[in-house]
VOLUM-775979 format. One line per field, with one value per atom (N, C-alpha, C): residue number from 1; residue in three letters; atom name; x, y, z. Coordinates in steps of 0.02 Angstrom, whole numbers. Layout:
<rs>
pos (NUM / ...)
code (Ala / ...)
site (CA / ...)
x (X / ...)
y (Y / ...)
z (Z / ...)
</rs>
This chain:
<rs>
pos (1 / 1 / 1 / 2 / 2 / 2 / 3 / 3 / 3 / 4 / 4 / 4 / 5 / 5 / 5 / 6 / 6 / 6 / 7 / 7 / 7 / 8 / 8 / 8 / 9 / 9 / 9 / 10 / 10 / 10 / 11 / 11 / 11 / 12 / 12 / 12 / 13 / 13 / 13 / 14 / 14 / 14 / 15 / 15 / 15 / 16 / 16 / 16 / 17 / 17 / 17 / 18 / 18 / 18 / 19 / 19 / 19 / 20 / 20 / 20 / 21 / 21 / 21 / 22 / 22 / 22 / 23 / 23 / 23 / 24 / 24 / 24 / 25 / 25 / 25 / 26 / 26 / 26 / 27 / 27 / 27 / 28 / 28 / 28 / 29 / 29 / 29 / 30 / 30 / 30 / 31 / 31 / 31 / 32 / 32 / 32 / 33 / 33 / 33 / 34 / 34 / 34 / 35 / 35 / 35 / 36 / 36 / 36 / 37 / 37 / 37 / 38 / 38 / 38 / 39 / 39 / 39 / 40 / 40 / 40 / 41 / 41 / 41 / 42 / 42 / 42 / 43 / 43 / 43 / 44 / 44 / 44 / 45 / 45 / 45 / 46 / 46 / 46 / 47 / 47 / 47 / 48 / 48 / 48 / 49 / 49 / 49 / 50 / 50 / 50 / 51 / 51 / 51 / 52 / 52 / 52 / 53 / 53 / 53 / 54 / 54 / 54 / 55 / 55 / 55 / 56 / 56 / 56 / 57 / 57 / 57 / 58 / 58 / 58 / 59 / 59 / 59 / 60 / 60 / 60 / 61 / 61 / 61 / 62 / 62 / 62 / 63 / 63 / 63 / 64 / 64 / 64 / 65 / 65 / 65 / 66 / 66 / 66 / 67 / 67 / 67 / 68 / 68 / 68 / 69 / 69 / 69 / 70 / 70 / 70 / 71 / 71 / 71 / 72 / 72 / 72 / 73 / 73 / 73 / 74 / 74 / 74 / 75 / 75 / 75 / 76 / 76 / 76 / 77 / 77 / 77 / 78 / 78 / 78 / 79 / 79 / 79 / 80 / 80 / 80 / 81 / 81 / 81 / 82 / 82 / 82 / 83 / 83 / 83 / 84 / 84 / 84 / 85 / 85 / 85 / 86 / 86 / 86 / 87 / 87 / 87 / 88 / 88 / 88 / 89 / 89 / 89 / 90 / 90 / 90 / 91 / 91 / 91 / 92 / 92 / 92 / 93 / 93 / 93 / 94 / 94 / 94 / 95 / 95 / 95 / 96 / 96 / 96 / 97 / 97 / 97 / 98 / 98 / 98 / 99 / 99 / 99 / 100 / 100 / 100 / 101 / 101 / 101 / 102 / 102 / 102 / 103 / 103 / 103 / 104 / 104 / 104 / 105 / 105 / 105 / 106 / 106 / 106 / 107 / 107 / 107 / 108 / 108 / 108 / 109 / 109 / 109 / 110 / 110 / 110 / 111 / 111 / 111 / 112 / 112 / 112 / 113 / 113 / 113 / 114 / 114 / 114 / 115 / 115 / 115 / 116 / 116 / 116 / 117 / 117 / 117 / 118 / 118 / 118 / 119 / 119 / 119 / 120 / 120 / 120 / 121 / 121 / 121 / 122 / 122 / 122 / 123 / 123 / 123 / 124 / 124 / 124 / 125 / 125 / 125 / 126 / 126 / 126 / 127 / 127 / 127 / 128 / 128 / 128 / 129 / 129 / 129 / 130 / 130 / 130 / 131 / 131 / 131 / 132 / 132 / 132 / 133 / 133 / 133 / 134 / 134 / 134 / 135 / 135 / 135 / 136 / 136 / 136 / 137 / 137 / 137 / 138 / 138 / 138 / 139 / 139 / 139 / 140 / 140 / 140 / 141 / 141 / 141 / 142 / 142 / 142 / 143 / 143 / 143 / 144 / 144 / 144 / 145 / 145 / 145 / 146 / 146 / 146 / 147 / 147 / 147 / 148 / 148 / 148 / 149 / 149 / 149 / 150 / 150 / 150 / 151 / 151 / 151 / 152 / 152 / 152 / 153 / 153 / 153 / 154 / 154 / 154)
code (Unk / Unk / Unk / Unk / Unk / Unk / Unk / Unk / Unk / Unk / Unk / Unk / Unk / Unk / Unk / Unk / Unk / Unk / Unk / Unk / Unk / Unk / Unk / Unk / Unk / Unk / Unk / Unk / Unk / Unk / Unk / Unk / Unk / Unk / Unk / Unk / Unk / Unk / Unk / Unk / Unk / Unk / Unk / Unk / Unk / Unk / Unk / Unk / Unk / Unk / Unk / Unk / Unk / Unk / Unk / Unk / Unk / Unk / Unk / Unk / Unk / Unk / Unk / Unk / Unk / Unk / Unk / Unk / Unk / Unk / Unk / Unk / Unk / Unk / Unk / Unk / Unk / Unk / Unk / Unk / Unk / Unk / Unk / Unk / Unk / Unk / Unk / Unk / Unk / Unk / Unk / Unk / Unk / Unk / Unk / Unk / Unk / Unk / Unk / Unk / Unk / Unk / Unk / Unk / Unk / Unk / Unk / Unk / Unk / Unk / Unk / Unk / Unk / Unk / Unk / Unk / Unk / Unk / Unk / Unk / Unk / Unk / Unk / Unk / Unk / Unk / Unk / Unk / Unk / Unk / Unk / Unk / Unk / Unk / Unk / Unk / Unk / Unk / Unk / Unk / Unk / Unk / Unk / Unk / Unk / Unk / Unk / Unk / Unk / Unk / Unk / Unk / Unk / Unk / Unk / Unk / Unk / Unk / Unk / Unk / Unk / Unk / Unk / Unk / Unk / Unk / Unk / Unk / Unk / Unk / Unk / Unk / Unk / Unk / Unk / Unk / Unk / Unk / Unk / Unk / Unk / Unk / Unk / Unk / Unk / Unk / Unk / Unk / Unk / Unk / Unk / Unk / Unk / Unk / Unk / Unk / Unk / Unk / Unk / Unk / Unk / Unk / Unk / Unk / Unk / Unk / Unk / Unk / Unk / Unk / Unk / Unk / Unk / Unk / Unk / Unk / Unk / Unk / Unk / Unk / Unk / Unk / Unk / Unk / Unk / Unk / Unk / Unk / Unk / Unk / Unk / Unk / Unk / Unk / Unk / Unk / Unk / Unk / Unk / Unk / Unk / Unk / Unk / Unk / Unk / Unk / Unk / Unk / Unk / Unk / Unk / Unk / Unk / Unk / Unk / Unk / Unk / Unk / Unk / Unk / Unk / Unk / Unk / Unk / Unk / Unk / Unk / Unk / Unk / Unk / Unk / Unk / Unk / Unk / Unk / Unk / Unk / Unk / Unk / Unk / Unk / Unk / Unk / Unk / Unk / Unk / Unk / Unk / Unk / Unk / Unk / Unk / Unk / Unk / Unk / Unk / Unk / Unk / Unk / Unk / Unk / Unk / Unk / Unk / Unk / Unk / Unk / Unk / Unk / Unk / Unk / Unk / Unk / Unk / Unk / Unk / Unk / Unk / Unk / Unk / Unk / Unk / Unk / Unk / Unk / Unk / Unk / Unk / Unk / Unk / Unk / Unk / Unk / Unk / Unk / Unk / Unk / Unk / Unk / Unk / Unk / Unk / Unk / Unk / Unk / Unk / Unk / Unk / Unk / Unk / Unk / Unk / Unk / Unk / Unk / Unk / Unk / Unk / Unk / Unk / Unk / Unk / Unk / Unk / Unk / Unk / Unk / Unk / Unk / Unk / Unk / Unk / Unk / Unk / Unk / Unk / Unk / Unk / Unk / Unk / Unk / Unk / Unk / Unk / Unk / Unk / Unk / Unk / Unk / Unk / Unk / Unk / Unk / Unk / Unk / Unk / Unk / Unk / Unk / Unk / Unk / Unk / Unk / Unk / Unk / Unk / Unk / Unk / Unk / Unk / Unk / Unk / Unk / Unk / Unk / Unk / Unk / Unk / Unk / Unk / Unk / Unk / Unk / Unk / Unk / Unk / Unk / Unk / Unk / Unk / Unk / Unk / Unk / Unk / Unk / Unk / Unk / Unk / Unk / Unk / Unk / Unk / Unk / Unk / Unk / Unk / Unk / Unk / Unk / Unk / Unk / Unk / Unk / Unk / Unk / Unk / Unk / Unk / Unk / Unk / Unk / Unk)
site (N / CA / C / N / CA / C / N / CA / C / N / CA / C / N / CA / C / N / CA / C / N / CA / C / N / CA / C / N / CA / C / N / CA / C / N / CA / C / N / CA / C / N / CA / C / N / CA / C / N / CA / C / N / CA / C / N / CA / C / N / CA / C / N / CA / C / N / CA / C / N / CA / C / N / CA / C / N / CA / C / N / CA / C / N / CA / C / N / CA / C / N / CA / C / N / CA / C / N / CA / C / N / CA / C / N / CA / C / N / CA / C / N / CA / C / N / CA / C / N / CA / C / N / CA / C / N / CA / C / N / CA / C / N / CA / C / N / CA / C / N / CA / C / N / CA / C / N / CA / C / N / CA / C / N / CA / C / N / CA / C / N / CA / C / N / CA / C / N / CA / C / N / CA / C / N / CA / C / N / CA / C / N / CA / C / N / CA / C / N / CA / C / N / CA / C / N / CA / C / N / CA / C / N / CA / C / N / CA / C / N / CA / C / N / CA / C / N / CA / C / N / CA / C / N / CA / C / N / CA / C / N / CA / C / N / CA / C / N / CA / C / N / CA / C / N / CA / C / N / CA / C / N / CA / C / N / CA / C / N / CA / C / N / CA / C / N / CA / C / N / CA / C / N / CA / C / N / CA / C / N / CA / C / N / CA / C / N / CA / C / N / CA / C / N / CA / C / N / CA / C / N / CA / C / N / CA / C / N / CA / C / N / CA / C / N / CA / C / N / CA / C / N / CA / C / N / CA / C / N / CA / C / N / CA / C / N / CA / C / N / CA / C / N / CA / C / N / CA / C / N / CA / C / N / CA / C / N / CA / C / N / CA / C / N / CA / C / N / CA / C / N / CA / C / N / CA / C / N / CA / C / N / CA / C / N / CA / C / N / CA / C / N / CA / C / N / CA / C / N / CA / C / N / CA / C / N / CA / C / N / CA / C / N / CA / C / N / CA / C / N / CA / C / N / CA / C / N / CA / C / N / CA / C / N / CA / C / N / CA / C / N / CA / C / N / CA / C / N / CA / C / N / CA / C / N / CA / C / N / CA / C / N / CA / C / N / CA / C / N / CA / C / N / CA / C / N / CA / C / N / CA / C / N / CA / C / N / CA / C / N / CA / C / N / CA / C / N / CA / C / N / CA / C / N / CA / C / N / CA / C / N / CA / C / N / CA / C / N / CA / C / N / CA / C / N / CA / C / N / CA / C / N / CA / C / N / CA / C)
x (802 / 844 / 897 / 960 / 993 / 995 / 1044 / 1023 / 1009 / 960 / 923 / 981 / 988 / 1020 / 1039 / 1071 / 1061 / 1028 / 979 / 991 / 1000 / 1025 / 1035 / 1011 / 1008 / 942 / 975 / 942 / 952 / 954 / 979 / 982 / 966 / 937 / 920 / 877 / 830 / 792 / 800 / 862 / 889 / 895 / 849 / 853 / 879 / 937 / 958 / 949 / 926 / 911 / 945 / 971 / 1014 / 992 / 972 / 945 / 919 / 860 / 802 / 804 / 848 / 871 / 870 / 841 / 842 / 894 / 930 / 999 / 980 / 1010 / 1004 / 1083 / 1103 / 1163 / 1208 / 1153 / 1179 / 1132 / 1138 / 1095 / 1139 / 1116 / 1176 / 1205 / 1206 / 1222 / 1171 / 1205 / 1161 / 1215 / 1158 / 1188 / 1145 / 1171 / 1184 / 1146 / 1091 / 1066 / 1048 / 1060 / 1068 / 969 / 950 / 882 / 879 / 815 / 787 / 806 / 747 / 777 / 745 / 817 / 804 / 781 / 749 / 729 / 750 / 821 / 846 / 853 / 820 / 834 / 755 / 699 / 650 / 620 / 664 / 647 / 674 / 737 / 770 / 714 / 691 / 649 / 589 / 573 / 519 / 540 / 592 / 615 / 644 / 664 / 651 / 585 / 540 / 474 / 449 / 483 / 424 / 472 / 516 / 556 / 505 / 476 / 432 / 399 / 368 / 341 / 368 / 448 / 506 / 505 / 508 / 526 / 484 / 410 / 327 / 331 / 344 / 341 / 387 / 442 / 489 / 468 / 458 / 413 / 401 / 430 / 424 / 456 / 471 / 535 / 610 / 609 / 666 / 711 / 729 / 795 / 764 / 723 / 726 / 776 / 802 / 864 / 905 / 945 / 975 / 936 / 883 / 849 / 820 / 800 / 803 / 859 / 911 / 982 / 1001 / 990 / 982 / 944 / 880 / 826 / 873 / 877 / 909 / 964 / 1018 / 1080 / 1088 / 1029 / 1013 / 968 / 926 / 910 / 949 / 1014 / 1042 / 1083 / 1110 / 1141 / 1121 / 1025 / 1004 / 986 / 997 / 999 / 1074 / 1105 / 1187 / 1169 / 1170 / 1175 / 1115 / 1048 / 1004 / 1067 / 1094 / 1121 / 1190 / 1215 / 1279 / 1293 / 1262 / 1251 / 1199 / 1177 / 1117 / 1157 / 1183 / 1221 / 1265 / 1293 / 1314 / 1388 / 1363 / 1397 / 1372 / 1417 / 1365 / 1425 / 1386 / 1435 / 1411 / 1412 / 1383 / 1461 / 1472 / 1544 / 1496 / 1564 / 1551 / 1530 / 1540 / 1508 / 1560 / 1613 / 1653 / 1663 / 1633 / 1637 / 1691 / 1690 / 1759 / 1710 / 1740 / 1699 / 1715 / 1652 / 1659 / 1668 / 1700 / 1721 / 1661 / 1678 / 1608 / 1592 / 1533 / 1510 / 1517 / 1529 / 1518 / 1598 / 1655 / 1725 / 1729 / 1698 / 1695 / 1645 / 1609 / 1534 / 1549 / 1616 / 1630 / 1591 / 1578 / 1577 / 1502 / 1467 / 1396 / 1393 / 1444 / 1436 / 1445 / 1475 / 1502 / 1434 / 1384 / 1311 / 1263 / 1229 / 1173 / 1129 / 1079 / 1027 / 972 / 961 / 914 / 959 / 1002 / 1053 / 1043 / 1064 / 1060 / 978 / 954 / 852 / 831 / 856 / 840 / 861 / 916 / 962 / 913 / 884 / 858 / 801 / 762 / 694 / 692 / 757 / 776 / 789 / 802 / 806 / 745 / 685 / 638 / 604 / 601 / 568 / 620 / 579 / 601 / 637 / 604 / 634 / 623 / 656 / 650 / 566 / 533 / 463 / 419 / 436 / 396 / 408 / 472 / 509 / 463 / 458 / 429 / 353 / 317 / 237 / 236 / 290 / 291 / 296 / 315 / 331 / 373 / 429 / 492 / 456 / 484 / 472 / 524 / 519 / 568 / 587 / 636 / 685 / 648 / 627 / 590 / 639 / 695 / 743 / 781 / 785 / 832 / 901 / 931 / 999 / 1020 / 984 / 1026 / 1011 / 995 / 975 / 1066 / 1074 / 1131 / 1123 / 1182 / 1174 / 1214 / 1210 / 1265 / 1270 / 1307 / 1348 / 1384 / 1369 / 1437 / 1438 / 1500 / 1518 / 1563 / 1545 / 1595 / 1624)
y (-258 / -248 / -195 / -223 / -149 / -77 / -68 / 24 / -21 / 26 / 16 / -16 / -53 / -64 / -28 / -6 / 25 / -4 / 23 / -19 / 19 / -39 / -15 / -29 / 42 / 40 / 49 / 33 / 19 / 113 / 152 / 221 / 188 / 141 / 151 / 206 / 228 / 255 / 324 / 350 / 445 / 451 / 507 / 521 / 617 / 640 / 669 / 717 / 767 / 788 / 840 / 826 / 892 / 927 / 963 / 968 / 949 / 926 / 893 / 816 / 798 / 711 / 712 / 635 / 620 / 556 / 551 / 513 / 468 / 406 / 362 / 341 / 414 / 402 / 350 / 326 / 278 / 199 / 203 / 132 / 65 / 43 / -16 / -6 / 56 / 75 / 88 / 89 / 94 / 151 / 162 / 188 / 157 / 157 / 131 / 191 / 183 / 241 / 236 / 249 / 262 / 267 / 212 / 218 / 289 / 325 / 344 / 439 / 467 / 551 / 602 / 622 / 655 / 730 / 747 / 812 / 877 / 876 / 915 / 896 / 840 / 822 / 827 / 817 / 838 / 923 / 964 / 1055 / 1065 / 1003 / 1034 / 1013 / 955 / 932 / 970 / 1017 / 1064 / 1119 / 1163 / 1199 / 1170 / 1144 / 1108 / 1093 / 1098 / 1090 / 1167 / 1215 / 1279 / 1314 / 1268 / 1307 / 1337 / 1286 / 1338 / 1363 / 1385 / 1441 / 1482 / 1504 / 1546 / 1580 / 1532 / 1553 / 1597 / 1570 / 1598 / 1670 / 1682 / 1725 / 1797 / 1785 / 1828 / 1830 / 1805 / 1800 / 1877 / 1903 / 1979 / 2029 / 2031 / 2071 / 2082 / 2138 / 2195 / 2121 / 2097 / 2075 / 1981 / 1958 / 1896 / 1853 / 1848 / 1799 / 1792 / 1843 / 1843 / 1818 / 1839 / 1804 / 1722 / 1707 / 1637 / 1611 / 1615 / 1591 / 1605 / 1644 / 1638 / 1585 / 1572 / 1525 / 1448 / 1447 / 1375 / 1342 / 1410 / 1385 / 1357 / 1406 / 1396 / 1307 / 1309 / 1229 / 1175 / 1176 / 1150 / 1132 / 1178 / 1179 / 1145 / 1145 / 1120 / 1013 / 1042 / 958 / 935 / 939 / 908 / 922 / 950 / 929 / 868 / 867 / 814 / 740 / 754 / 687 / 684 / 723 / 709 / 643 / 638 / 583 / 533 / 534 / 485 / 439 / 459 / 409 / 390 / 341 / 313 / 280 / 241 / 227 / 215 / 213 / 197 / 184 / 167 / 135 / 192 / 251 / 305 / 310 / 333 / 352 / 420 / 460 / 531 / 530 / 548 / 591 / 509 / 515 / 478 / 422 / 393 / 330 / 309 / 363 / 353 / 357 / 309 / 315 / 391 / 394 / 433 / 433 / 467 / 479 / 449 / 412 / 407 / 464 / 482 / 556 / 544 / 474 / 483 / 505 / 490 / 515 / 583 / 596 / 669 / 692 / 743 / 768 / 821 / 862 / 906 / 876 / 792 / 757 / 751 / 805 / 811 / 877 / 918 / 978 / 956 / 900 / 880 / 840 / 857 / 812 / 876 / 846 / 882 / 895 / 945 / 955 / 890 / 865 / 796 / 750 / 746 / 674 / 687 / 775 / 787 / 778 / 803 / 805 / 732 / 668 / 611 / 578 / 584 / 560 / 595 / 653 / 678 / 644 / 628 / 595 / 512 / 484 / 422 / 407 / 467 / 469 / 494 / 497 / 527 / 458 / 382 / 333 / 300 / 255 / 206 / 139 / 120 / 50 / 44 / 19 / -2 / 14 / -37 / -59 / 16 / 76 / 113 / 145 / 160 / 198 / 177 / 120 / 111 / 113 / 111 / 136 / 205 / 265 / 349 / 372 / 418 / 451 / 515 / 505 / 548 / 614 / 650 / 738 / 747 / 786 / 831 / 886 / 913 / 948 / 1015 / 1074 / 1142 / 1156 / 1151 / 1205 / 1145 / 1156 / 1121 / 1117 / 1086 / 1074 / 1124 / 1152 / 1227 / 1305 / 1297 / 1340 / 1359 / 1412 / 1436 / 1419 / 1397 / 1401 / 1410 / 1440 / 1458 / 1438 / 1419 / 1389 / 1385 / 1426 / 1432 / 1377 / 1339 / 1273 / 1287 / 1263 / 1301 / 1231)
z (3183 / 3125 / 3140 / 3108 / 3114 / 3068 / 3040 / 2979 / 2947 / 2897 / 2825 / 2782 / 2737 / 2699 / 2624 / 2604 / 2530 / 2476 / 2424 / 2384 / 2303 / 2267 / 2211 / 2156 / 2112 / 2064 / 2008 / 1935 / 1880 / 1877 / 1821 / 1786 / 1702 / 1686 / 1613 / 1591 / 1645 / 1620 / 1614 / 1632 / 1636 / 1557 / 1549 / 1504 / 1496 / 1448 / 1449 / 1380 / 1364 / 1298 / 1269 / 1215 / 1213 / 1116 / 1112 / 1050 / 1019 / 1065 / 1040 / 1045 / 1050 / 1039 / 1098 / 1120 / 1172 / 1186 / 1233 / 1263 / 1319 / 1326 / 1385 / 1414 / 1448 / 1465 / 1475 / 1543 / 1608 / 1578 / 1536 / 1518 / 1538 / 1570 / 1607 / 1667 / 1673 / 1739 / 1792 / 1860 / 1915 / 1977 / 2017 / 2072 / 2140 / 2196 / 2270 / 2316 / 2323 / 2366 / 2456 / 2491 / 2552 / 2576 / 2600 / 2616 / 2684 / 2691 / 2722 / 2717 / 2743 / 2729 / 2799 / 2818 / 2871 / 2860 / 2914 / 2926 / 2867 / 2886 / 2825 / 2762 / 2732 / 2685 / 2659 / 2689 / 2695 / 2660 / 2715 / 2700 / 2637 / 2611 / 2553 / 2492 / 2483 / 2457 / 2441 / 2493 / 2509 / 2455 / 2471 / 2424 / 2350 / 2335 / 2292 / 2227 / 2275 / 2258 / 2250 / 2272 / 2237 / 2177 / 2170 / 2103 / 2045 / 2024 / 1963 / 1977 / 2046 / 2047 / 2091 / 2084 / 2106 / 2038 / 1983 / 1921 / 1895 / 1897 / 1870 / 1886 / 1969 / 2000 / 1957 / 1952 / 1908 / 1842 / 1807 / 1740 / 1721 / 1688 / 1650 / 1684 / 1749 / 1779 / 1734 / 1735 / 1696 / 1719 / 1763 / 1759 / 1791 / 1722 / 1742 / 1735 / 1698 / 1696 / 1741 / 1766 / 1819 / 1880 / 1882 / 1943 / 1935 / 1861 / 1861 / 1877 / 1847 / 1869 / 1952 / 1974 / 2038 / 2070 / 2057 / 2083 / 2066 / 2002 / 1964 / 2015 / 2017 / 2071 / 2122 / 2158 / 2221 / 2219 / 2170 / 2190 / 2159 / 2099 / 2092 / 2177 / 2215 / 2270 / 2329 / 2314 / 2355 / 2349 / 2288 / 2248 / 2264 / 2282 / 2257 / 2349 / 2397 / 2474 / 2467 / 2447 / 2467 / 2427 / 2380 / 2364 / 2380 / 2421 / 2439 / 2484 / 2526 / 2560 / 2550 / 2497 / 2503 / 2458 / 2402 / 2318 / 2359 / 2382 / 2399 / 2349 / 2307 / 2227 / 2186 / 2135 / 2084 / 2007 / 1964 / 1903 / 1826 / 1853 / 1803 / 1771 / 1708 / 1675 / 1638 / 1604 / 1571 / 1509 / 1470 / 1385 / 1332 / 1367 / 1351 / 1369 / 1413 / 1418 / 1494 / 1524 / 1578 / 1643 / 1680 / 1756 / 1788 / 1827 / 1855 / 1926 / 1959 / 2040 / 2070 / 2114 / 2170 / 2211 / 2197 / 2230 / 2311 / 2344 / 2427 / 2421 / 2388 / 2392 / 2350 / 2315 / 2284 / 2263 / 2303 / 2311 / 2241 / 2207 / 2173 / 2093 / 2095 / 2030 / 2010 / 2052 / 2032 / 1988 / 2004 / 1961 / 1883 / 1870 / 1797 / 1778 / 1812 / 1783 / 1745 / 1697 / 1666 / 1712 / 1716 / 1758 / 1768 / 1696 / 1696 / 1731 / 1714 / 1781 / 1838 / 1861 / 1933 / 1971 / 1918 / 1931 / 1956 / 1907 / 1897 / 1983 / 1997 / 2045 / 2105 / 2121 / 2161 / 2156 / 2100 / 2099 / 2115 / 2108 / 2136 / 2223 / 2241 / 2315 / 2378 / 2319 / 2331 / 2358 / 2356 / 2357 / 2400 / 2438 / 2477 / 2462 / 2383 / 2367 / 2300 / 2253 / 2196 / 2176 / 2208 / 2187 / 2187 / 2236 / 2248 / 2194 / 2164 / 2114 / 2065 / 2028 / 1986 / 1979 / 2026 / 2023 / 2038 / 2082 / 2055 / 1998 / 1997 / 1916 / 1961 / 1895 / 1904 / 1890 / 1933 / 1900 / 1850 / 1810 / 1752 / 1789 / 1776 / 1777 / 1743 / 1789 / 1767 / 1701 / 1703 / 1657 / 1601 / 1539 / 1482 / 1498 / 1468 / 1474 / 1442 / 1377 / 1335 / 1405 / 1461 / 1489 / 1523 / 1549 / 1601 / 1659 / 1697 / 1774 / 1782 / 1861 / 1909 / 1957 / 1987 / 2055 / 2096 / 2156 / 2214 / 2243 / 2253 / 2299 / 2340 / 2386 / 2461 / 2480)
</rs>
């Protein structure tokens, strides 16, 4: 065989919450994901994975917030490199109804995502194929959408 082929998956199921109501953004829409995950895509995944207990850890420190927001950034940062190259395309549009940039031509069009979109998209790249996707279970997103973040993009 030659490279993996992409494949592409339904997003009905992103669910996005914003004051309690819950939203199905991308319902109809899909995105194009880039099979297989290398090494570094791997360690990011790793970190990734001890966020809430980055967070736990700070828990009653004079200056948690700032240091949650630190933790948050840093794995938002680490989320948007694991999917820079993996999303391939996809048929997601904004708040409004307008397509959005293809993230393989503009990696900048992940910052304009909710944390549950960006979370979701990371938990979609987490599986090998459609079929596996659907017998896992998505992780949630440690932090709300009413939460702060911060973000250096280089």
């Amino acid at each position: 065989m030659a490279k993996p082929l992409p494949v592409r998956v339904p997003s009905d199921d992103c669910v996005v919450t914003i004051d309690g109501d819950e939203y199905h953004p991308h319902e109809g829409e899909w995105v194009v994901i880039l099979r297989g995950v290398s090494v570094g895509k791997i360690n990011l995944l790793r970190r990734l994975n001890t966020m809430a207990s980055k967070i736990a850890a700070v828990q009653g420190d004079t200056d948690e917030n700032q240091r949650v927001a630190e933790i948050v950034g840093a794995a938002d940062d680490d989320a948007i490199t694991m999917l820079r190259d993996r999303i391939v395309a996809w048929s997601w549009t904004d708040g409004l109804g307008r397509p959005l940039p293809q993230p393989i031509d503009d990696v900048a069009v992940f910052d304009r995502l909710a944390q549950e979109e960006l979370y979701y998209l990371v938990s979609l790249t987490k599986a090998e194929s459609p079929d596996e996707q659907k017998n896992g279970s998505r992780p949630s997103p440690t932090i709300s959408s009413g939460s702060a973040r911060t973000r250096n993009r280089k």
